[in-house]
Every structure is written in C-alpha cells, then in structure tokens.
C-alpha positions in Angstrom: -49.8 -10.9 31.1 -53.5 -11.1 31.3 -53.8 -9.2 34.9 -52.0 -6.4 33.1 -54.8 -6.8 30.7 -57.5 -7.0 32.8 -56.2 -3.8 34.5 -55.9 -2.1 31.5 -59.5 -3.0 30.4 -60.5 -2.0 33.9 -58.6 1.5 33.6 -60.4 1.9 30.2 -63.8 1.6 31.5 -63.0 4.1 34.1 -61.8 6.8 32.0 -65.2 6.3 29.7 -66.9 7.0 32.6 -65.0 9.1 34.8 -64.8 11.9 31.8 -68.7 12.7 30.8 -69.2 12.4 35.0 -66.4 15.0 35.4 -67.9 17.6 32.6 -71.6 16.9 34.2 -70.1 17.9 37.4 -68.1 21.0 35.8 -71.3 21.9 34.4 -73.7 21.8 37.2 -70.7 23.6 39.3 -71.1 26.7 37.2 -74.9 26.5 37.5 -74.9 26.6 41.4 -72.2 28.4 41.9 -71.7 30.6 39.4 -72.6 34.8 38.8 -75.6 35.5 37.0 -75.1 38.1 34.1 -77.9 38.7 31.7 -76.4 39.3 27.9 -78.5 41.0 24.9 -78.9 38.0 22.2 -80.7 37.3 19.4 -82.1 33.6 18.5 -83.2 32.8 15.5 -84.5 28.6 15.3 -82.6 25.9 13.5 -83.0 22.5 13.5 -80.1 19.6 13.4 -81.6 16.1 13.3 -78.9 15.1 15.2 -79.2 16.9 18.1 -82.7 18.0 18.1 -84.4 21.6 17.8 -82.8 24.7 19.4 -82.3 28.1 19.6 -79.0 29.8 17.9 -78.1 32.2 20.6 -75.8 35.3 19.2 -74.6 36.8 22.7 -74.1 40.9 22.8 -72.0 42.7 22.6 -69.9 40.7 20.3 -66.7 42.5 20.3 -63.8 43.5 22.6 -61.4 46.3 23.1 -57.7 45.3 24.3 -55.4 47.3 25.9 -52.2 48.8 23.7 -49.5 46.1 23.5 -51.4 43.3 23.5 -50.9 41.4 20.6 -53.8 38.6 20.3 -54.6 36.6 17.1 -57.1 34.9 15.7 -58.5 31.9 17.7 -57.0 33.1 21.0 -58.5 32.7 23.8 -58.5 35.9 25.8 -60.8 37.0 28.9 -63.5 39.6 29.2 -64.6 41.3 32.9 -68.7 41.4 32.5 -70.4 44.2 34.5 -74.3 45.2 34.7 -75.2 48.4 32.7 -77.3 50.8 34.2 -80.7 49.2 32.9 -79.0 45.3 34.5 -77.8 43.8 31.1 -74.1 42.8 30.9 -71.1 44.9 29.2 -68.0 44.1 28.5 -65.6 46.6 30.5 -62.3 45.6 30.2 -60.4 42.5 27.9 -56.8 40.7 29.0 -55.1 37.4 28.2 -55.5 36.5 31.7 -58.7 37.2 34.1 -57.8 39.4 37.0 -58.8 39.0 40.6 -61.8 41.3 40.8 -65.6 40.9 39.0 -67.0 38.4 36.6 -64.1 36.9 33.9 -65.4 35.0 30.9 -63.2 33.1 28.4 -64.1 34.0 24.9 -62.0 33.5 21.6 -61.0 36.4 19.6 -62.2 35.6 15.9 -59.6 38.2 13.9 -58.2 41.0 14.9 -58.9 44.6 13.5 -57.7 46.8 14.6 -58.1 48.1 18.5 -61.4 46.7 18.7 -61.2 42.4 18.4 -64.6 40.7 17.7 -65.3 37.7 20.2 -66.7 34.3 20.2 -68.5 33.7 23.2 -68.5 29.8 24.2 -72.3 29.8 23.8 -74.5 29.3 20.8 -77.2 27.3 21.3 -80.7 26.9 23.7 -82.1 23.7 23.3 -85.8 23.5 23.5 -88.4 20.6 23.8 -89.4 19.3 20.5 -93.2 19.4 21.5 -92.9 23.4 21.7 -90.1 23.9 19.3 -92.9 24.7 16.8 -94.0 27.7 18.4 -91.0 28.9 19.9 -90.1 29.1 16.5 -93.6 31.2 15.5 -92.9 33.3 18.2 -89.8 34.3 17.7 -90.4 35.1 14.6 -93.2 37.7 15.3 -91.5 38.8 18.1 -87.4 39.0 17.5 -87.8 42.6 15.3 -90.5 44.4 16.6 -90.4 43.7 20.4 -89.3 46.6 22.6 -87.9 44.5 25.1 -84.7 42.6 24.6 -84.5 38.8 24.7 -81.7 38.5 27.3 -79.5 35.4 28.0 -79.1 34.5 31.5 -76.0 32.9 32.0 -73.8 31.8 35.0 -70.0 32.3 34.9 -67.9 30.8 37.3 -63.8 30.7 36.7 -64.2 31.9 33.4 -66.8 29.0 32.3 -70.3 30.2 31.2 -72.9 28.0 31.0 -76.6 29.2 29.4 -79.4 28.4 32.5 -82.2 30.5 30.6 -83.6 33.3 27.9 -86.2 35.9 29.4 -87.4 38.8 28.3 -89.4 41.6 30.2 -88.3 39.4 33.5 -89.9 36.4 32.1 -88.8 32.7 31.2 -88.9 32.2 27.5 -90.6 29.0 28.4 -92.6 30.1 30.8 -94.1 32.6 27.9 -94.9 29.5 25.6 -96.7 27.7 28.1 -99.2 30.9 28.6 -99.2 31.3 24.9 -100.2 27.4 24.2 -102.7 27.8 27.5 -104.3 30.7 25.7 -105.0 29.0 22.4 
C-alpha cells in the first residue's frame, strides 16, 4: 500500500512539472521555428496587478471569409492561410475548418457568425512590457497610435497553427528599441 503511494506521489510531482516544461518547450518551438508574418494591430495600455503592465494587442484584419457550405459557429475554432500584401503586412487569403498543406495556417476562433464574412479571435492579446518603461510606452502610444503614418505591426511566428507574439515594430523598428532612444534623448 504505501509503494503504490509513494508512486503515486512520485507520478504527481512529475506531471506538475512535466506540463509548464512541455508548454515552455511548445513555445520556444514556435519562436525558432516558426514563419514570421507581420499583422496591423493596435495597442492601447492596461494594467492588471496581477500580471503586471502590457500592451492590449488587437491583431488586423479581424474578420474571415468562409467558403459556401461551411457551417461554423460561435467559438469554433477554424484556420486562416496568412500571406504578405504587397507593402509585407499579413492578409488573410483563404479560411477552412482544417489548415491545408500549403502557406502559413493559424488557428483562430470565430466569435459569431454573420453572415459570409465571420469575425475572428486571434489567440493573441497581449505584449507585456517591463514595468520600469511601461510608463512611457504608455505616453507614447498615446501621442503616437492616431496620428502616426506608419502602422504599429505585430511580428509574430506561426508554426502548426500556433502563433506566438516575438515583437511590435513600426517603420522596421523594435517598439522597445524606440523607448530606449526616446528615454536616451530626455
């Protein structure tokens, strides 16, 4: 009785730390192996004492157009191809229930359906930034979200339908690396 137990405890303690290592590994998978597509987004700043300061990161464009006969409803998972436009920012060419075998697939939920055209939920929402420049990120953002000619874009890496955020830019630049010039100019 107490080897089974002891083997129980011991199988316990392997699953608490066989899962987090398993979605760390899952994660960094997608960031090394995974296809860079850039997505339009906005980010405006909240703040959650529980998890610290980020971004809110609404990815563009947020809706889908399915195929006829494809009946999808609300809080479905369904798959989006992602190709570069013209001017290297990712559109959404073609939806399906199931990704096919050519170009960049990412899962996304469909939130309610009217319609032809299904708006998405894209498995990202958040950038989380260091508290020390959360401040003015937030400043800067602010100035800068409406009246900027240049989009913020959100880099992200999709491998097997998983996305995973590595960075914001705009004009080709790292949002953080623009803070640290900004805070070096002041």
């Amino acid at each position: 009785m107490k080897k089974g137990l002891w083997l129980a405890f011991a199988l316990a303690v392997l699953l608490q730390w066989a899962l987090p290592l398993v979605q760390i590994w899952q994660h960094e998978r997608v960031l090394t192996h995974g296809t860079l597509v850039k997505l339009r987004c906005t980010a405006p700043d909240p703040y959650d004492p529980l998890r610290g300061r980020y971004l809110r990161v609404d990815l563009q464009p947020d809706q889908a157009h399915l195929p006829a006969g494809i009946e999808v409803r609300a809080g479905d998972a369904i798959y989006v191809r992602l190709a570069p436009g013209a001017d290297g920012v990712g559109n959404i060419e073609e939806a399906a229930l199931t990704p096919g075998s050519d170009g960049v697939w990412a899962k996304v939920t469909a939130r309610y359906i009217y319609g032809e055209s299904i708006p998405i939920e894209w498995p990202i929402d958040r950038f989380y930034i260091n508290e020390v420049i959360a401040p003015e990120a937030d400043e800067w953002m602010a100035k800068n979200l409406r009246n900027r000619e240049a989009p913020i874009l959100a880099e992200v890496r999709v491998l097997e339908g998983r996305m995973v955020l590595e960075d914001l830019s705009v004009d080709g630049k790292s949002f953080r690396e623009i803070l640290r010039e900004q805070s070096r100019r002041q």
